[in-house]
Each structure stands twice: as C-alpha cells, then as structure tokens.
GUVEXSE-47152 format. One record per residue: x, y, z of N, C-alpha, C in turn; chain; residue in one letter. Coordinates in Angstrom, 3 decimals, always signed. Example, Ala and Ser with C-alpha at 12.3 -4.5 7.8 and 13.67 -1.06 7.14 Angstrom:
REM GUVEXSE-47152
      n_px      n_py      n_pz     ca_px     ca_py     ca_pz      c_px      c_py      c_pz  guvex  drendren
   +13.190    -5.690    +7.800   +12.300    -4.500    +7.800   +13.200    -3.300    +7.800      A         A
   +12.850    -2.250    +7.080   +13.670    -1.060    +7.140   +12.900    +0.030    +7.870      A         S
***
This chain:
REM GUVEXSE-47152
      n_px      n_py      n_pz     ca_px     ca_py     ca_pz      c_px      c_py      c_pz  guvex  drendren
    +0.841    -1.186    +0.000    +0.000    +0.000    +0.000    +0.880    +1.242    +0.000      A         X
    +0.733    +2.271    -0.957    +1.206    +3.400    -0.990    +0.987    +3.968    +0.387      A         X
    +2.336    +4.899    +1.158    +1.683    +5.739    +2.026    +1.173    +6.986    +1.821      A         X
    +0.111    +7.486    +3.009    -1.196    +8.390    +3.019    -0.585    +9.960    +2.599      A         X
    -0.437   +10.410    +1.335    -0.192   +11.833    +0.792    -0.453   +12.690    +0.556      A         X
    -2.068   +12.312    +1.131    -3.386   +13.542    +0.714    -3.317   +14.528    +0.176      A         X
    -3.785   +14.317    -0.998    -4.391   +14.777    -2.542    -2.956   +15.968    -2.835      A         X
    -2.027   +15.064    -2.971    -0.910   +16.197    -3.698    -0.163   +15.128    -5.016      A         X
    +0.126   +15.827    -5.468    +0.667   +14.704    -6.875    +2.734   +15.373    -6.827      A         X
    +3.164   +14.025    -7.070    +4.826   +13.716    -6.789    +5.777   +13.427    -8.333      A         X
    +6.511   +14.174    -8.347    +7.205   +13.708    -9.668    +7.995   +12.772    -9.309      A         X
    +8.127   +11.616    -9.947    +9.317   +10.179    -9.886    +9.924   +10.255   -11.177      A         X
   +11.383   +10.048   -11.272   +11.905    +9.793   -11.895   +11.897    +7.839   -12.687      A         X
   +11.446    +7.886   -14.101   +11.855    +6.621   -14.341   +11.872    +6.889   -16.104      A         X
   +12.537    +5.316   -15.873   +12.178    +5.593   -17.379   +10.985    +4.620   -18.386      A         X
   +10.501    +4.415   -19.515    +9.417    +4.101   -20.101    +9.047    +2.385   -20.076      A         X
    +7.919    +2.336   -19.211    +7.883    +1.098   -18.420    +7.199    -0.038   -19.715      A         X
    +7.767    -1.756   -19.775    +7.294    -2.495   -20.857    +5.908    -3.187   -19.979      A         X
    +4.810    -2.703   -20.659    +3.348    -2.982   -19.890    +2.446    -3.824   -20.930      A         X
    +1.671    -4.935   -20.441    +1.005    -5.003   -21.191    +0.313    -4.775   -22.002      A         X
    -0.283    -3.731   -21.419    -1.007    -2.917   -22.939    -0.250    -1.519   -22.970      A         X
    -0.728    -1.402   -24.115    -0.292    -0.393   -24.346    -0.749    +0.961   -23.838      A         X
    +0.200    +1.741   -24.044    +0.462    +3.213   -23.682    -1.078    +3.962   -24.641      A         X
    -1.591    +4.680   -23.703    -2.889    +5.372   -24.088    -2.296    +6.830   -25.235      A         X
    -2.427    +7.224   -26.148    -2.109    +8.639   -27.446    -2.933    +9.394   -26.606      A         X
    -2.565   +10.919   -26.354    -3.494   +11.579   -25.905    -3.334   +12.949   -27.132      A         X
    -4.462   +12.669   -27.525    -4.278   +13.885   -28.675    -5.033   +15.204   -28.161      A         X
    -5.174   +16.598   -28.376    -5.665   +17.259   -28.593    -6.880   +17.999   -28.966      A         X
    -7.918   +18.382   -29.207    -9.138   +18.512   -29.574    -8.236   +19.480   -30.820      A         X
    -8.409   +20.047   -32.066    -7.612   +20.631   -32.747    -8.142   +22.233   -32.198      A         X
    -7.619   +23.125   -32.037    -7.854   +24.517   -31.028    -7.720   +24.488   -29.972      A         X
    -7.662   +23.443   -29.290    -7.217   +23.307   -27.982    -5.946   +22.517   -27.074      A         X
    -5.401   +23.337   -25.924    -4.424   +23.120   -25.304    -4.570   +22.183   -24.542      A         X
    -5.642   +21.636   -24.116    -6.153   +20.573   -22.867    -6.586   +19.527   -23.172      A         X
    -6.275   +18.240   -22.576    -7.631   +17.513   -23.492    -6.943   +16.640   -21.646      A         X
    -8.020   +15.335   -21.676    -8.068   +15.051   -20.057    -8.725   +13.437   -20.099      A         X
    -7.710   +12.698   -19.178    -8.553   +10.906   -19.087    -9.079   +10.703   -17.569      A         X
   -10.129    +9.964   -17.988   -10.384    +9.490   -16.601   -10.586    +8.281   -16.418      A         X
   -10.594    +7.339   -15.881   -10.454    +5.697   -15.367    -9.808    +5.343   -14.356      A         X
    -9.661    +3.858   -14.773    -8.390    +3.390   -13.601    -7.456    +3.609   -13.466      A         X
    -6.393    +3.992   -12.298    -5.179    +4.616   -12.424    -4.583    +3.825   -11.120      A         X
    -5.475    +2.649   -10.476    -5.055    +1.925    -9.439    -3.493    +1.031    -9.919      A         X
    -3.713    +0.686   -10.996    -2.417    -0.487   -11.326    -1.642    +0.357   -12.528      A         X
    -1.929    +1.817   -11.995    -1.067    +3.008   -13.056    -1.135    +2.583   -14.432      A         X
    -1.598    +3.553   -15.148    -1.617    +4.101   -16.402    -0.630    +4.846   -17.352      A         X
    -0.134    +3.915   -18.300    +0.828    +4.628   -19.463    +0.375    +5.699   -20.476      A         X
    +0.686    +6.848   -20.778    -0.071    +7.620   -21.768    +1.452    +8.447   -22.450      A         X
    +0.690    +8.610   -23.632    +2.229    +9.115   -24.640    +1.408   +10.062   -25.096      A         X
    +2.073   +11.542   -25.649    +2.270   +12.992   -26.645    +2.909   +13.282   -26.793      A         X
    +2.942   +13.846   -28.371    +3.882   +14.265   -28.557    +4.302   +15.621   -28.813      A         X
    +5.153   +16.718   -27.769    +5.345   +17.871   -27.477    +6.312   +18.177   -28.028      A         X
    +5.932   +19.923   -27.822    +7.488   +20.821   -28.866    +8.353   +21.537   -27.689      A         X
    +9.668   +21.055   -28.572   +10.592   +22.052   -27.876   +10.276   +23.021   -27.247      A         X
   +10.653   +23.970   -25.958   +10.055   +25.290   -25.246    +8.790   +25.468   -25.145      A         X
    +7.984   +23.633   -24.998    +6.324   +23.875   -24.761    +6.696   +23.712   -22.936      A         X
    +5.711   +24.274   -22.421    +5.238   +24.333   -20.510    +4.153   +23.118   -20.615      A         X
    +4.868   +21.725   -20.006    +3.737   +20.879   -20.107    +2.836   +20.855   -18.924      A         X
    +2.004   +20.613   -18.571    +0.766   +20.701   -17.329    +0.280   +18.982   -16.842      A         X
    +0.621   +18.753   -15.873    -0.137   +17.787   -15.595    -0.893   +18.047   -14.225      A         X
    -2.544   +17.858   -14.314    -3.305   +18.493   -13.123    -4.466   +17.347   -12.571      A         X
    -4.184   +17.021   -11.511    -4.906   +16.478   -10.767    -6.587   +16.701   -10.708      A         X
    -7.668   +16.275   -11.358    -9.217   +16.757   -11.366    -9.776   +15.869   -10.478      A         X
    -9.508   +15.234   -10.110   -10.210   +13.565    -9.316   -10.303   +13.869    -7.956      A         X
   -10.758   +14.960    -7.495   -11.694   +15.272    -6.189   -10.305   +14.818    -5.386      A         X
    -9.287   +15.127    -4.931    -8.555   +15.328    -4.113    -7.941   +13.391    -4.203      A         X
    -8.159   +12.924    -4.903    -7.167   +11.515    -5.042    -5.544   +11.868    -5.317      A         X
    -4.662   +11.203    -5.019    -3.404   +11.291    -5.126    -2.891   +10.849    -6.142      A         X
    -1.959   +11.484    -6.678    -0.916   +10.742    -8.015    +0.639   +10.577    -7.802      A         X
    +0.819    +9.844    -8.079    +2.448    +9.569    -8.524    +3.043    +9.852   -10.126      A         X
    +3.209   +10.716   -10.350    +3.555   +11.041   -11.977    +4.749   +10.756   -12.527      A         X
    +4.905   +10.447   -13.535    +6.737   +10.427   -13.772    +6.523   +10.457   -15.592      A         X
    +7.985   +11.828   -15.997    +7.908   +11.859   -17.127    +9.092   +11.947   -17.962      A         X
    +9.047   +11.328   -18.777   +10.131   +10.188   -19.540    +9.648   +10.841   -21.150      A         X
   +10.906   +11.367   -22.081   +10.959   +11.877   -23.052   +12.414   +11.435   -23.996      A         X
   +12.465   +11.566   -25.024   +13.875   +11.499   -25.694   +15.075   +11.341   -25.591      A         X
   +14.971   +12.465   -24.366   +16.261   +12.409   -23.424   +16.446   +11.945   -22.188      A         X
   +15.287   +11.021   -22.050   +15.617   +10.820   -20.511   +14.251   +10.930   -19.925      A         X
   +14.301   +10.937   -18.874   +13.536   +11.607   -17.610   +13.124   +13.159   -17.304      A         X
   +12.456   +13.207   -16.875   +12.592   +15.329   -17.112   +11.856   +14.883   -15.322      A         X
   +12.023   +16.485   -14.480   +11.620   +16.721   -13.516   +10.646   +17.692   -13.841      A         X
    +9.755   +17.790   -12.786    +8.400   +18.862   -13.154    +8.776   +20.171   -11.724      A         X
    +8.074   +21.113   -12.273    +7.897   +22.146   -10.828    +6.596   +21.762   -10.040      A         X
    +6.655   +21.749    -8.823    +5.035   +21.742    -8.356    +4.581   +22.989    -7.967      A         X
    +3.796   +23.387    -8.749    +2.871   +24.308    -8.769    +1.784   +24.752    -8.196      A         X
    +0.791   +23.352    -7.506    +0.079   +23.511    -6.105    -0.305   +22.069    -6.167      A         X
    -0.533   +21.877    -4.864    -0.471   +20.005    -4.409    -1.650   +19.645    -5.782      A         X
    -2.154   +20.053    -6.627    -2.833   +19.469    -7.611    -2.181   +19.526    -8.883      A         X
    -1.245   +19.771    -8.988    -0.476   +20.164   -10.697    +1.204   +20.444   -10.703      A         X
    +1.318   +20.069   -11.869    +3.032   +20.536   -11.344    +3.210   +20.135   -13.264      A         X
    +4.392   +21.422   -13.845    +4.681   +22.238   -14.781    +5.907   +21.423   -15.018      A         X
    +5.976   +20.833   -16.417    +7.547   +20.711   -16.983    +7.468   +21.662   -18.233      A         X
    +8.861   +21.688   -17.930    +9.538   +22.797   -19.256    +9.944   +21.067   -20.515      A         X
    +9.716   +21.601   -21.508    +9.985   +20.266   -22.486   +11.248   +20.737   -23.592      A         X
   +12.512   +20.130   -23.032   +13.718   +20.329   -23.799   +13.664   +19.996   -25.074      A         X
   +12.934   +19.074   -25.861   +13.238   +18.801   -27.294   +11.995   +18.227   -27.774      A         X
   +11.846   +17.833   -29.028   +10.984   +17.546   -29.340   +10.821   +16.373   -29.627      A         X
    +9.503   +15.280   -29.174    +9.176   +14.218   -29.669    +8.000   +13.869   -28.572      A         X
    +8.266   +12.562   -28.490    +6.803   +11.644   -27.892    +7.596   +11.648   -26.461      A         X
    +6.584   +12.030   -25.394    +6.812   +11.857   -24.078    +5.517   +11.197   -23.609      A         X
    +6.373    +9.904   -22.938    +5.756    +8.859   -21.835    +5.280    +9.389   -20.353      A         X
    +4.176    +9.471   -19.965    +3.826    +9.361   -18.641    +3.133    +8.345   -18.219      A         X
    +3.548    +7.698   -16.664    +3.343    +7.173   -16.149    +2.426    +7.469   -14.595      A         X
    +1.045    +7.238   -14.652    +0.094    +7.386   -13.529    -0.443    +6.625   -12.727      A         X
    -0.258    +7.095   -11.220    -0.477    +5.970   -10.802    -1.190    +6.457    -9.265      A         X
    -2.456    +5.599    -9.038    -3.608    +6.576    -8.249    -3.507    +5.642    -6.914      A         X
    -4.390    +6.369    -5.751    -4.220    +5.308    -4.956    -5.799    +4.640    -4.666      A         X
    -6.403    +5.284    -5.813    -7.743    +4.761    -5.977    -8.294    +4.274    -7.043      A         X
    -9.461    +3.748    -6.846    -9.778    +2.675    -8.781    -9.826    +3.645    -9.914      A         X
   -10.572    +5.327    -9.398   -11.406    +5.860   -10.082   -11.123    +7.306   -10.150      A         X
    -9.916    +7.559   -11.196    -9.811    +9.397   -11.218    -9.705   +10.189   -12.347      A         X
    -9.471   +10.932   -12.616    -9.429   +11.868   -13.854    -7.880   +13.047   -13.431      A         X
    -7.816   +12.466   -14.957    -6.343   +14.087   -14.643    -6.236   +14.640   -16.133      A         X
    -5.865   +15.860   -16.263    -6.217   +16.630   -17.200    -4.260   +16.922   -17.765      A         X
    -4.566   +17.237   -18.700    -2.971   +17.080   -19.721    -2.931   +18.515   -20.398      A         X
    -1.884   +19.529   -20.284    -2.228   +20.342   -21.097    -0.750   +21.323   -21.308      A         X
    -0.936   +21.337   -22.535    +0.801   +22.034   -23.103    +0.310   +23.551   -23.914      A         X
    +1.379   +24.180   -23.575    +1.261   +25.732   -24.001    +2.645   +26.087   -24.832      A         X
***
C-alpha cells in the first residue's frame, strides 16, 4: 500500500515502463491546449504525446482530491516537473518528440487533465 499523501501529486523519476497494454495517445481537440482521461489509475496508467521544444507541459490532478504519482520520460531521458500547487506541477519540455507518462492513483477511479502551451 502506498503511504497516506493527501491529494498532492509527486514527480518520480523513471524511465518508459514495458506494460502489457499499451500506452494510451493523448491527442488534442484541434484549437485546444487541454484535453483530459479518466479511469483506472489503481495499477497506473501509461499515456504518450507528442510535445514541442520550449512547450510548458501541465499535468493536473481533477479527481476530487485523489493522489498521483507522476513520472515523465521523453527522448532524453527523464525530465523533472515544478510543483505548482499540491494538484499540478509544470515541466519545461527540452526537445521535441513523444513523451511517456506514467500514472499511478491510490484509488480505482480518477481523472487528470494534460495540457501544453
């Protein structure tokens, strides 16, 4: 059992995990910066986009105060995020291509929202 972190989300360093299924595409609505999943995130969730050089990526907690473990894995590696308030936390994106995140809830049932500028 994860220990009790109430409702703040943590950047981990790793790198792009081999999972049975596959990694979820999170595309865009075309005009828009946001787009957002919600499901299971108990046995963590893989999701891939692909971002530009000097984009501010967003990852934000919507799931009524549930906890996350985030970790984000790109081209080069691993990247660290800023935390921005116990619900969200900001990476700067060094280069361009497909970046892996990895989510992981301490409940069956949450939503988190994705969004690059």
């Amino acid at each position: 059992a994860l220990p009790d972190r109430s409702a703040y989300v943590l950047p981990v360093l790793f790198q792009p995990l081999l999972v049975a299924q596959a990694a979820t595409r999170i595309q865009f609505v075309k005009g828009s910066y946001c787009g957002f999943y919600s499901g299971n995130f108990s046995r963590g969730k893989e999701f891939i986009l692909n971002l530009g050089r000097g984009q501010t990526f967003v990852t934000r907690n919507i799931g009524r105060g549930t906890q996350y473990d985030v970790s984000v894995s790109g081209p080069n590696g691993a990247i660290s995020g800023r935390r921005i308030s116990n619900s969200q936390i900001e990476y700067y994106i060094p280069v361009t291509g497909d970046y892996y995140l990895y989510i992981k809830s301490t409940v069956n049932y949450s939503a988190v929202e994705f969004c690059a500028y």
